[in-house]
N, C-alpha and C positions, 0 to 999 in steps of 0.2 A: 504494500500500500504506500509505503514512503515513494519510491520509485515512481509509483505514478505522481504522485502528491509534487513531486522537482521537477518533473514531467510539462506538468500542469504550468507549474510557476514559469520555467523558464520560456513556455509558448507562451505566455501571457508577457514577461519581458520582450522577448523578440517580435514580436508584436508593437510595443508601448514604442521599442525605439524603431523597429522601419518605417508607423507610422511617422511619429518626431523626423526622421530624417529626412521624409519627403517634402516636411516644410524649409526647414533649412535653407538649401539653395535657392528655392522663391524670396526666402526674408532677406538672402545676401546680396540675390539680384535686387530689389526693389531697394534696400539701403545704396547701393550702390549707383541707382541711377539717379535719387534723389540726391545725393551728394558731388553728383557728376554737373559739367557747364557745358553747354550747347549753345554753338553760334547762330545769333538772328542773320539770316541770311535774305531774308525778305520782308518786308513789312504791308500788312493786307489791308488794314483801317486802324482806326485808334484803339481795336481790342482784340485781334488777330493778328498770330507773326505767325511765320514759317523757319522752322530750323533746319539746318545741314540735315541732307537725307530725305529733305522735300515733304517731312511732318507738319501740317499743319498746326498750330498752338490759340484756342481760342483763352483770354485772359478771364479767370472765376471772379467773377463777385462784384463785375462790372459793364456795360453797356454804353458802345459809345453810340453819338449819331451816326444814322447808317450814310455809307457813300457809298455804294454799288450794290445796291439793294435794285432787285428787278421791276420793279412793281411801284418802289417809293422813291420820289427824288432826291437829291442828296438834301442831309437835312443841315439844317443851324449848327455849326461847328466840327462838322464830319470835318473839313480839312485840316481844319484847325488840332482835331485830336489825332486823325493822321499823323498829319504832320513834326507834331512835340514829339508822339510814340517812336515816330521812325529816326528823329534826335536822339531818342532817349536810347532805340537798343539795337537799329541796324547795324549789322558789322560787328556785333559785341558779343561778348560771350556773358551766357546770365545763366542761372540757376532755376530751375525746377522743379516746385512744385506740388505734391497730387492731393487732393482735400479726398472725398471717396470717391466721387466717379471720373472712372477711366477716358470715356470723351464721353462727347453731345450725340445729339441725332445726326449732326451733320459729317459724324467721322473723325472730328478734329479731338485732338487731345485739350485735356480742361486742367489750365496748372495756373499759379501764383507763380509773377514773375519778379525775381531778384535779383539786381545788375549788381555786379562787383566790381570795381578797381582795384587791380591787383597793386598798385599804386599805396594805393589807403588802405590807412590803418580802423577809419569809421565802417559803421556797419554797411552791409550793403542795400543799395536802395528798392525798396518795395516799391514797382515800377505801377501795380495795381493800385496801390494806395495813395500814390503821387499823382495819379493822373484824375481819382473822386478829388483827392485834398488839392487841386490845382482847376478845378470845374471843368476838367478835357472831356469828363464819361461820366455818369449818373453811377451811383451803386446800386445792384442791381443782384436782387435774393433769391436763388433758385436751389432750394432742398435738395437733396443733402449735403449740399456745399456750400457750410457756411462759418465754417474758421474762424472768418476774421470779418464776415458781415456785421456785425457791431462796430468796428473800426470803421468799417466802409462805412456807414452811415452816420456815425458822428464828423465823418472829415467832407461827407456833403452835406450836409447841418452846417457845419463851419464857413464851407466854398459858397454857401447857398445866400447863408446873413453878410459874410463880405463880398457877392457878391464877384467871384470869380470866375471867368473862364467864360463859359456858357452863361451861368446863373444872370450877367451883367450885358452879352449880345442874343439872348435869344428870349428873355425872361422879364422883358419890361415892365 
């Protein structure tokens, strides 16, 4: 009876760890790519970039005006949030990323984007949150991605009473 009883145990260990090990290399992939920098190689609007490798990147927890929308004309500030965006990260290498969901309907990945200067010894810049807190994009709440939706809406609360960006040419 002992025999079986060690029997017992140790298929229940070998078990506990091939399970466990099958997560492993997912947990070291996924750290790994959140720690990794990816060059903006394209810039689409004020809340879409494209990185090396021709990935799409739609920016979480914000909305700019559209400017190539098929149906809608370009709106109040679309070029203007273009425009800073593609200041801000064209050509650059930033950081990504993932809140829970993997992309949109539209295929594109959904990340928080982080510019760094390897330069600088300051933090790196939250390119999402500079463009609400600068009135370039509306903040903008879509479940279950929402992190840092509180920051996002107190910093267009802020852009909104001074009167920034948009808030000041489209909001008379």
């Amino acid at each position: 009876m002992r025999l079986t009883k060690r029997k017992v145990i140790a298929a229940i260990i070998f078990i506990i760890i091939s399970v466990t090990a099958q997560f492993i290399p997912f947990e070291k992939k996924e750290n790994q790519q959140n720690n990794s920098l990816f060059k903006i190689t394209r810039v689409i609007d004020g809340d879409t970039i494209e990185i090396e490798g021709g990935k799409t990147v739609r920016y979480i927890g914000i909305d700019a005006p559209e400017l190539h929308h098929p149906k809608k004309p370009v709106q109040c500030f679309a070029k203007e949030a273009y425009e800073k965006n593609k200041e801000l990260v064209e050509g650059k290498m930033v950081k990504l990323e993932k809140d829970v969901s993997e992309k949109d309907k539209y295929k594109r990945l959904l990340r928080y984007v982080f510019l760094y200067d390897p330069l600088s010894t300051s933090e790196a810049l939250f390119v999402n949150k500079y463009l609400v807190a600068e009135g370039f994009v509306h903040a903008a709440t879509f479940p279950p991605d929402v992190k840092y939706a509180d920051i996002f809406v107190s910093e267009q609360r802020n852009a909104t009473m001074n009167k920034k960006g948009l808030w000041s040419s489209c909001y008379n």
